[in-house]
C-alpha positions as CSV (number, residue, x, y, z in Angstrom):
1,X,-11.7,-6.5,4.1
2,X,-14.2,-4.1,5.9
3,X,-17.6,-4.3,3.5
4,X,-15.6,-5.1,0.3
5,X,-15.3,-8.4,-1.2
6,X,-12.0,-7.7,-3.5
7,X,-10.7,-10.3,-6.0
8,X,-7.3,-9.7,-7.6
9,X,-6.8,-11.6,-10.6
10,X,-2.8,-12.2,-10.1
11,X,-1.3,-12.5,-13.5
12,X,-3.3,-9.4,-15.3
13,X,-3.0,-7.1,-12.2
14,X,-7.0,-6.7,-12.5
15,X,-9.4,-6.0,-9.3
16,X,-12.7,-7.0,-8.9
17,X,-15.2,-6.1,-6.4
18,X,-17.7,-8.9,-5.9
19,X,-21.0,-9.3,-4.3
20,X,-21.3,-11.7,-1.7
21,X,-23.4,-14.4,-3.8
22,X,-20.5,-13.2,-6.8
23,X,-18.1,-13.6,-4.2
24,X,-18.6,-17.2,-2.6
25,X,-19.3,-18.8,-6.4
26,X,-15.9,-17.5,-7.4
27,X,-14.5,-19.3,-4.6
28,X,-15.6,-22.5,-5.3
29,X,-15.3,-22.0,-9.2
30,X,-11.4,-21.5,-8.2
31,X,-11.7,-24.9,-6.4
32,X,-12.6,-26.6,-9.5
33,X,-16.5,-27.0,-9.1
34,X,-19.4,-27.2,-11.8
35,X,-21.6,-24.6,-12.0
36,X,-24.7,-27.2,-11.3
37,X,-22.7,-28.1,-7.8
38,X,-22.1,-24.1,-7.0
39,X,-25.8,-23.6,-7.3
40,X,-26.4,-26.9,-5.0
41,X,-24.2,-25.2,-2.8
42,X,-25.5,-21.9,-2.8
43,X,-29.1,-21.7,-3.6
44,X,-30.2,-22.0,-0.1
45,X,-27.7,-18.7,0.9
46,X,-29.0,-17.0,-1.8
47,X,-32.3,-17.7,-2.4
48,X,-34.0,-15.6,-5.4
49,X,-30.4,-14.9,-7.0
50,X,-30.0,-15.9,-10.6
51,X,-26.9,-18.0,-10.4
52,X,-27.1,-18.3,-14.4
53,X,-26.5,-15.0,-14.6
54,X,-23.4,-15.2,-11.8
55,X,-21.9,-17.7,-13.7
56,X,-22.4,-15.5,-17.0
57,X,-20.9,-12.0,-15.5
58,X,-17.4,-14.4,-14.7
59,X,-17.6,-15.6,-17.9
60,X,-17.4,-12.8,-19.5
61,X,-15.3,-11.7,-17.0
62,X,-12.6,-14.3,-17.8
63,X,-13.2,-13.9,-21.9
64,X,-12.2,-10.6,-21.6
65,X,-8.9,-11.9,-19.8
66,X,-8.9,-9.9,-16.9
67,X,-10.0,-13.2,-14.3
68,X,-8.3,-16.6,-14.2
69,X,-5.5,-15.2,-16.5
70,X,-2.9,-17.5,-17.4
71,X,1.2,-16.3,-16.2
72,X,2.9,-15.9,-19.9
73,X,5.6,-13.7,-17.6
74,X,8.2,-16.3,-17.5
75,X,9.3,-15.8,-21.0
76,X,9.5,-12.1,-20.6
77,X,12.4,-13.3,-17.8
78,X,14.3,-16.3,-20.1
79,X,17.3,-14.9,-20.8
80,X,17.4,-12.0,-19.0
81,X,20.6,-12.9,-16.9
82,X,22.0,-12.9,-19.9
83,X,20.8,-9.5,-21.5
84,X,23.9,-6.3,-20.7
85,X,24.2,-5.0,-17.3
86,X,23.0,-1.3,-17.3
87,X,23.9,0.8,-14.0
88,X,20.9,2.8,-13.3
89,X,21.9,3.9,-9.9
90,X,24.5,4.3,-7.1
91,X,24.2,4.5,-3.4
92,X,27.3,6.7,-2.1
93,X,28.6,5.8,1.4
94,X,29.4,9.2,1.5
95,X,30.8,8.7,5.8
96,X,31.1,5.5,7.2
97,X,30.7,7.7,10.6
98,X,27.5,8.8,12.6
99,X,27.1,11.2,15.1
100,X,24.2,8.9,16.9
101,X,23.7,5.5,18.6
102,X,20.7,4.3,17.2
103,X,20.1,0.8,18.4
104,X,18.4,-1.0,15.7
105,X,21.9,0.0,13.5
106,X,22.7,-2.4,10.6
107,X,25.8,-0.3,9.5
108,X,27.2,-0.4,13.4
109,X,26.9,3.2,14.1
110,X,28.3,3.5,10.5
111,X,31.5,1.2,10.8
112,X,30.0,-1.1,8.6
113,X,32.2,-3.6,9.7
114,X,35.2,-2.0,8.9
115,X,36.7,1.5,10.9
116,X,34.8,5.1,10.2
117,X,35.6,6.4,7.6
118,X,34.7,9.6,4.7
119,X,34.2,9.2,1.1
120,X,36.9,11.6,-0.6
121,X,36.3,13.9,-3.5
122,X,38.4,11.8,-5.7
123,X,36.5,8.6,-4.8
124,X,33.5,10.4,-5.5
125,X,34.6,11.5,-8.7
126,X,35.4,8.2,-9.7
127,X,32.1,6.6,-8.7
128,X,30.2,9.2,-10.6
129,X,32.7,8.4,-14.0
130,X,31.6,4.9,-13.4
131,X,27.9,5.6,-13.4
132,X,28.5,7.6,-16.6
133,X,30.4,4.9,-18.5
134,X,28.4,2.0,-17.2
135,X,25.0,3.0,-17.8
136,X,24.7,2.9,-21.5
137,X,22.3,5.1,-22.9
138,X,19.7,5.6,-20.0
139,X,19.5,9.5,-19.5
140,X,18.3,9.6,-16.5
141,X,20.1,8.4,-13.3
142,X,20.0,8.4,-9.2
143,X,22.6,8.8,-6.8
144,X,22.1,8.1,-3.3
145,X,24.2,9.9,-0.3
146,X,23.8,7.5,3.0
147,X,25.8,6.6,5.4
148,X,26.6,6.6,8.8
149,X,25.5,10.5,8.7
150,X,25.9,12.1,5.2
151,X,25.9,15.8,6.7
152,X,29.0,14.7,8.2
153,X,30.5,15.1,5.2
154,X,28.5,17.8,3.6
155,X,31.5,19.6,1.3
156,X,32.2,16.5,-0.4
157,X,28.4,15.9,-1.3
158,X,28.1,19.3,-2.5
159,X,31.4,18.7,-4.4
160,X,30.2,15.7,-6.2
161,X,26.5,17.2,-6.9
162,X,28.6,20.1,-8.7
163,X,31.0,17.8,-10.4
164,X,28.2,15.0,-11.4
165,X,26.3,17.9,-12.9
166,X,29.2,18.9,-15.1
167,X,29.1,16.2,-17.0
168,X,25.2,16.0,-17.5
169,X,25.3,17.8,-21.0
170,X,28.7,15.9,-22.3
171,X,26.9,12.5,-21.2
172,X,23.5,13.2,-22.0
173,X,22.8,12.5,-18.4
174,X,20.5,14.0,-15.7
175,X,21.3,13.0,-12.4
176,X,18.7,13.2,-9.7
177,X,20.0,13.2,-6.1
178,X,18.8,11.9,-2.7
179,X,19.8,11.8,0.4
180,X,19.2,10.3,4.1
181,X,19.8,12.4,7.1
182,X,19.4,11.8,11.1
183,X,18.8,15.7,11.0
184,X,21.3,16.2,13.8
185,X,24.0,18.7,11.7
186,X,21.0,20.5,9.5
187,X,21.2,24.3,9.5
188,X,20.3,26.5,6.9
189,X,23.1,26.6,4.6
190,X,22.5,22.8,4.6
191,X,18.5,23.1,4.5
192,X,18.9,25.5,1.4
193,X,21.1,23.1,-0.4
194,X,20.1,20.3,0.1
195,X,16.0,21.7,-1.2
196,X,18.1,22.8,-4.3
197,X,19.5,20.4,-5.6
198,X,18.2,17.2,-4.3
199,X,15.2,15.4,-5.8
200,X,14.1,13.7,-2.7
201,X,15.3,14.0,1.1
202,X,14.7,11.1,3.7
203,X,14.6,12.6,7.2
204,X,14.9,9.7,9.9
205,X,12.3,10.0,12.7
206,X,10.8,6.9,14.4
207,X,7.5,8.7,15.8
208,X,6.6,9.7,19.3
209,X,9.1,11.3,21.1
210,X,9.7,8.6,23.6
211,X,9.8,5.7,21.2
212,X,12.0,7.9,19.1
213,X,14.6,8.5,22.1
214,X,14.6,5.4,23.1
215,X,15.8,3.7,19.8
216,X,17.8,6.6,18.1
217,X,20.2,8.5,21.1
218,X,22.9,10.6,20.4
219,X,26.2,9.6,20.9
220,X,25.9,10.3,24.9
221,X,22.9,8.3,24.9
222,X,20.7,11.4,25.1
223,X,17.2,11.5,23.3
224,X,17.4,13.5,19.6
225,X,13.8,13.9,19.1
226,X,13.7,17.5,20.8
227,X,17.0,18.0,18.6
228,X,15.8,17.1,15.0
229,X,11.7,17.7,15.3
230,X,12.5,21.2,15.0
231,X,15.2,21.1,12.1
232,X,12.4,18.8,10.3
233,X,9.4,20.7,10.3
234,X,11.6,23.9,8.8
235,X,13.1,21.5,6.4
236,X,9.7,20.4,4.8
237,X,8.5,24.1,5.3
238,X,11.2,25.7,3.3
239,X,10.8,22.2,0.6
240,X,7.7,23.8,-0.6
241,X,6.2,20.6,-3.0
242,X,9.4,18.8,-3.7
243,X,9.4,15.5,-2.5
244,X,10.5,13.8,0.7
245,X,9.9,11.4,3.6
246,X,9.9,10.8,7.3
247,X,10.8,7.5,7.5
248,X,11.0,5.5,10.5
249,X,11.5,2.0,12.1
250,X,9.0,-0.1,14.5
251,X,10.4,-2.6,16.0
252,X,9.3,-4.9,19.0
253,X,9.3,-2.3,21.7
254,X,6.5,0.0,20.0
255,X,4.1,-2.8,17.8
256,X,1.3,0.0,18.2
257,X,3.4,1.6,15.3
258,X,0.4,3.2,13.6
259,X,0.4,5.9,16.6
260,X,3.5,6.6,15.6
261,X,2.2,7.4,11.9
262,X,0.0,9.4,12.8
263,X,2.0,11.2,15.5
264,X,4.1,12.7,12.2
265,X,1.2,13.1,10.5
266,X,-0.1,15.3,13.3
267,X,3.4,16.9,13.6
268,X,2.6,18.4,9.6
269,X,4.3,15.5,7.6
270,X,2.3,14.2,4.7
271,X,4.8,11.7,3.1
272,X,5.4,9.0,5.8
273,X,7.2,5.6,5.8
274,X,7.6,3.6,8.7
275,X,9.3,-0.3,7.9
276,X,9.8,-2.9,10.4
277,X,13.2,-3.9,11.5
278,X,15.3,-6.8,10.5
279,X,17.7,-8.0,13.5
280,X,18.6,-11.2,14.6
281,X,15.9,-12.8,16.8
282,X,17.8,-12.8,20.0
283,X,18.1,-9.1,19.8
284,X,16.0,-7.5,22.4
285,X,14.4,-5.5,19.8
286,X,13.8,-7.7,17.2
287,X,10.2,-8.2,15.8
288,X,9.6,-12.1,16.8
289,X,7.0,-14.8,15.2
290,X,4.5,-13.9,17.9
291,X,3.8,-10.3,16.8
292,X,3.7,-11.0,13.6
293,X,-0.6,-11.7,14.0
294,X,-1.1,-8.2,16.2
295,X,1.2,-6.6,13.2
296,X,-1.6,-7.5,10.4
297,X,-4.2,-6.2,12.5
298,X,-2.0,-2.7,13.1
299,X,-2.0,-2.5,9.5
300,X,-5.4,-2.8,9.2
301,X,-6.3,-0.2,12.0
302,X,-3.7,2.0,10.0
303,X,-6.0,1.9,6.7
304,X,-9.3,2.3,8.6
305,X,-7.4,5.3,10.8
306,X,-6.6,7.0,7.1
307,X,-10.0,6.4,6.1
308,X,-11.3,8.3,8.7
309,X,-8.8,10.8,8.4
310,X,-9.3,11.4,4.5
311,X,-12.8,12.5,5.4
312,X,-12.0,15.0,7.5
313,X,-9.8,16.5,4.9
314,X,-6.6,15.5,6.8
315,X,-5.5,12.8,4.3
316,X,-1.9,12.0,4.4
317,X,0.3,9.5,1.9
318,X,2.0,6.0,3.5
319,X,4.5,4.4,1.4
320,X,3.7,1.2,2.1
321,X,0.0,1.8,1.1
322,X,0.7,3.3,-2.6
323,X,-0.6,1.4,-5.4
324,X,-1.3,1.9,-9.2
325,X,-3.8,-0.2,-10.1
326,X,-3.6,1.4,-13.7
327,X,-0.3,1.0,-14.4
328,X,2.8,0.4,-11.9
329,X,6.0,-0.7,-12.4
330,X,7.2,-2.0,-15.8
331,X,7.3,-6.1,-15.7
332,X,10.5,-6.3,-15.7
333,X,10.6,-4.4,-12.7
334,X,8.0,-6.3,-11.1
335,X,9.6,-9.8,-11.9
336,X,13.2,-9.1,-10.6
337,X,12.5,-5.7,-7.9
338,X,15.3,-3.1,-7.0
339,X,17.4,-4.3,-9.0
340,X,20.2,-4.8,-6.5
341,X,24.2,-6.2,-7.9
342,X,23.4,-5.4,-11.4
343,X,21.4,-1.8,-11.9
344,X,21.7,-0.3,-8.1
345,X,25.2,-0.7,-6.6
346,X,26.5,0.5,-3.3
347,X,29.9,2.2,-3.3
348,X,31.7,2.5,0.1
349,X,34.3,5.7,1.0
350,X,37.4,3.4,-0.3
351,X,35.3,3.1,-3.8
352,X,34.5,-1.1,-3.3
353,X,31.6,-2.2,-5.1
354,X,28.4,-3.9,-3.5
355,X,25.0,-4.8,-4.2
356,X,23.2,-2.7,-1.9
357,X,24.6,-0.8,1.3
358,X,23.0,-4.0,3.6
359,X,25.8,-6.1,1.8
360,X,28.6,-3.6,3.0
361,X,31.3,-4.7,4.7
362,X,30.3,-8.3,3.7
363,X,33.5,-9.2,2.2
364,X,32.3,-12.3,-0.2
365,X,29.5,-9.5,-1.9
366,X,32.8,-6.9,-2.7
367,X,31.8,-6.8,-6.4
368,X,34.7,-4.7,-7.6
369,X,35.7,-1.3,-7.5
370,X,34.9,2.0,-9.2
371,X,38.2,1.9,-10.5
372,X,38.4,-1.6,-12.1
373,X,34.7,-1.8,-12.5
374,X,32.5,-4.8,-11.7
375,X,34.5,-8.0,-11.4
376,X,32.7,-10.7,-9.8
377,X,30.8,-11.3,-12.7
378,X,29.5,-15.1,-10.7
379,X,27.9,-12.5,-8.0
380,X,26.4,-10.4,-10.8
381,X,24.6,-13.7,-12.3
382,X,23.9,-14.5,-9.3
383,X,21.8,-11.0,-8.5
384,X,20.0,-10.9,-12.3
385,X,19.1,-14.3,-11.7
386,X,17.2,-13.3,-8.5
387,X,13.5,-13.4,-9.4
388,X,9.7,-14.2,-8.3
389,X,10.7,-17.3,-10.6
390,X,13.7,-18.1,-9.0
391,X,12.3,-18.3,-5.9
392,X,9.4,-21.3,-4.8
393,X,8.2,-20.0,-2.1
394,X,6.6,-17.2,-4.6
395,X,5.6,-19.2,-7.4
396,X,2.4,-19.4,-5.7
397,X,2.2,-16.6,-4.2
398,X,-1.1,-13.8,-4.8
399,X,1.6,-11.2,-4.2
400,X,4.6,-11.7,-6.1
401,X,4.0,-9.0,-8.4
402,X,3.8,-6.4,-5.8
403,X,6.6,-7.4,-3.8
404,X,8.6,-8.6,-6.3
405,X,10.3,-11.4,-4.6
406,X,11.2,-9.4,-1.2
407,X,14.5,-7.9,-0.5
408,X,17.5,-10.0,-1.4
409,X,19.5,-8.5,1.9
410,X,17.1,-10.0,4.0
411,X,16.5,-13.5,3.0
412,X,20.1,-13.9,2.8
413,X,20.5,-11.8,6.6
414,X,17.7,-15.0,7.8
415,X,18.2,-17.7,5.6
416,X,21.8,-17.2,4.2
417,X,20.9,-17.3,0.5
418,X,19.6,-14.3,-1.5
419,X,17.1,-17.1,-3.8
420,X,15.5,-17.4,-0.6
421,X,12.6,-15.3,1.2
422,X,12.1,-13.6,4.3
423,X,9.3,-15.1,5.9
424,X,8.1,-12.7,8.3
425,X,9.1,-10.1,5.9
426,X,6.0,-11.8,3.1
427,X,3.6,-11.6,6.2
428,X,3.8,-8.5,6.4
429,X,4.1,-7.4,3.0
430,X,0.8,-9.1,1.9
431,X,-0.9,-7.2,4.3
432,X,0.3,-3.7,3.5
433,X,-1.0,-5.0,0.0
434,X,-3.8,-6.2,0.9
435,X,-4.6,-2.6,2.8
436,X,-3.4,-0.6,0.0
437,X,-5.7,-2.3,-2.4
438,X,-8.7,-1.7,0.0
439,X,-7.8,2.2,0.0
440,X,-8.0,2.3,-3.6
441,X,-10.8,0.1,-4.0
442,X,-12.8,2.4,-1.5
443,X,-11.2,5.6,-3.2
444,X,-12.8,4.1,-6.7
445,X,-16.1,3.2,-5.1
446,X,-16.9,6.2,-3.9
């Protein structure tokens, strides 16, 4: 990418940065040829270059084990369906209502397939006594408030916050709270709140103000950009360095998302996300095969615009470009991903249990409720049995360790099985990879 020839040696994690003569003799030592053919092959390119000593810097290179590793992660997931289910994490569905019309809606203006609907206290309660019991002896644990429009039903959040919070020295539990907001109902009894007691706040905002209006109106089809802009920028001032994000959604109508990055970034935002949308392909908006090519190359512009940026001191963090190349996720973690149906379930204003709120409303993924606990234990197995090994298409895939194995919600939304993989979806997700690995690589170069 750019001026950097990067190898990333899949199974240790390791990154390389190769000459070009280093470069091309990996290449074809990958393809199974001698080192006397390489240097048939290459001598002419690289006339004067000691191939002897190419050859000897990769040996070395895989000696130490950090090139041509072999994958000894399959044993680390035998088994592992069959290990005990530990609930790490809830998503609350705190209103099943919304007070806008945003297009691109999975949760139908926050139906969900179902009528609108608020999460009681009591539910609440319930949901939080689940997480307690079911979670064994991990300390610390996540609760989610989505929706629909959480703010909708702000007393009951702050109820549950107070009551969840109760029980953290009893339980040996410390609960860390997020939650998603369109911005529409924030004020400054909200603001205050909300910067008190929640470890992370996701503030939805798709960019420029006319790609913005056109996908996320109020309920009387009016634009909301003018609306929340405002509300977010004293939000994030009065945050101080807690954490948060704006997050928004491209979709087919603005492909030139990367403007819309750095509109926000412009606008004094310094965590961004912005994900493309899943929809059925005959929606208007839906991101088709075709722009999947002009997509990669918006990523790339992306990086090189952030580049550029960085050096005039106005560096800003995109989610999709963060990588540890010292460390990341555990391996577990990397082999089976969020985790969905087994340690991160979604619980819906009645208090039914699902895997994740994409699966809400689905009747054949109800899992339970927070009342009887899980009890389709054949849709649990199902989920822990969901992994990079599970799945063929990333067997052989350079990226399965990043990604680990895509989003479950979304193969099954395209392909109607979660063991499957969104295509478009891996497209895209080797090349925010492949960008985020070129940042660092540069970051570590320099």
């Amino acid at each position: 990418m750019d001026d950097m020839n990067i190898v990333i040696d899949v199974n240790s994690g390791s990154v390389h940065l190769f000459d070009d003569c280093s470069y091309d003799y990996i290449a074809l030592f990958k393809e199974g040829e001698s080192h006397a053919d390489i240097v048939k092959l290459l001598q002419d390119s690289y006339e004067g270059v000691n191939l002897n000593e190419v050859q000897n810097e990769i040996t070395e290179l895989i000696e130490k084990g950090v090139l041509f590793t072999e994958d000894d992660y399959r044993e680390v997931m035998s088994g592992f369906a069959d290990r005990e289910t530990v609930v790490k994490a809830l998503c609350l569905h705190i209103a099943h209502d919304c007070n806008m019309a945003c297009k691109y809606c999975f949760a139908e203006e926050g139906e969900y397939h179902g009528d609108r609907s608020m999460m009681s206290l009591e539910v609440g309660k319930k949901a939080i006594d689940f997480l307690a019991a079911n979670s064994k002896n991990r300390k610390n644990l996540e609760i989610d408030f989505f929706g629909g429009e959480p703010l909708m039903n702000f007393q009951v959040v702050k109820d549950i916050v107070e009551y969840a919070k109760s029980l953290e020295v009893e339980f040996n539990k410390n609960f860390r709270f997020t939650i998603t907001t369109n911005g529409i109902l924030l004020d400054e009894d909200k603001m205050d709140f909300i910067n008190e007691n929640m470890y992370n706040v996701v503030l939805s905002c798709d960019g420029r103000k006319e790609k913005h209006d056109f996908m996320r109106p109020v309920t009387n089809n009016k634009g909301s950009y003018d609306v929340v802009m405002p509300k977010f920028k004293k939000m994030i001032e009065k945050r101080g360095d807690k954490s948060y994000y704006i997050r928004g959604t491209f979709t087919h109508h603005n492909l030139d998302f990367s403007k819309d990055v750095l509109h926000m970034a412009d606008e004094g935002f310094d965590l961004i996300s912005v994900e493309p949308v899943v929809a059925p392909l005959d929606a208007d908006y839906a991101i088709q095969p075709e722009d999947i090519k002009g997509l990669l190359k918006e990523y790339e512009t992306l990086a090189f615009d952030m580049l550029e940026r960085k050096k005039q001191g106005k560096d800003f963090t995109f989610f999709h470009f963060m990588i540890d190349l010292s460390g990341g996720p555990c391996v577990a973690k990397r082999l089976i991903g969020c985790g969905a149906g087994f340690e991160y379930l979604a619980v819906t204003p009645y208090g039914d249990l699902y895997p994740c709120h994409q699966f809400v409303g689905m009747e054949e993924f109800k899992m339970g409720t927070v009342e009887t606990g899980v009890t389709n234990f054949d849709l649990q197995s199902e989920f822990k049995g969901c992994n990079v090994f599970a799945k063929n298409e990333c067997n052989e895939c350079w990226a399965k360790y990043y990604c680990s194995g895509g989003c479950q919600a979304n193969a099954y939304n395209y392909n109607g099985s979660i063991q499957s993989v969104y295509e478009m979806g891996c497209d895209l997700e080797k090349k925010r990879v492949e960008c985020a690995i070129f940042l660092k690589a540069k970051e570590l170069a320099e």
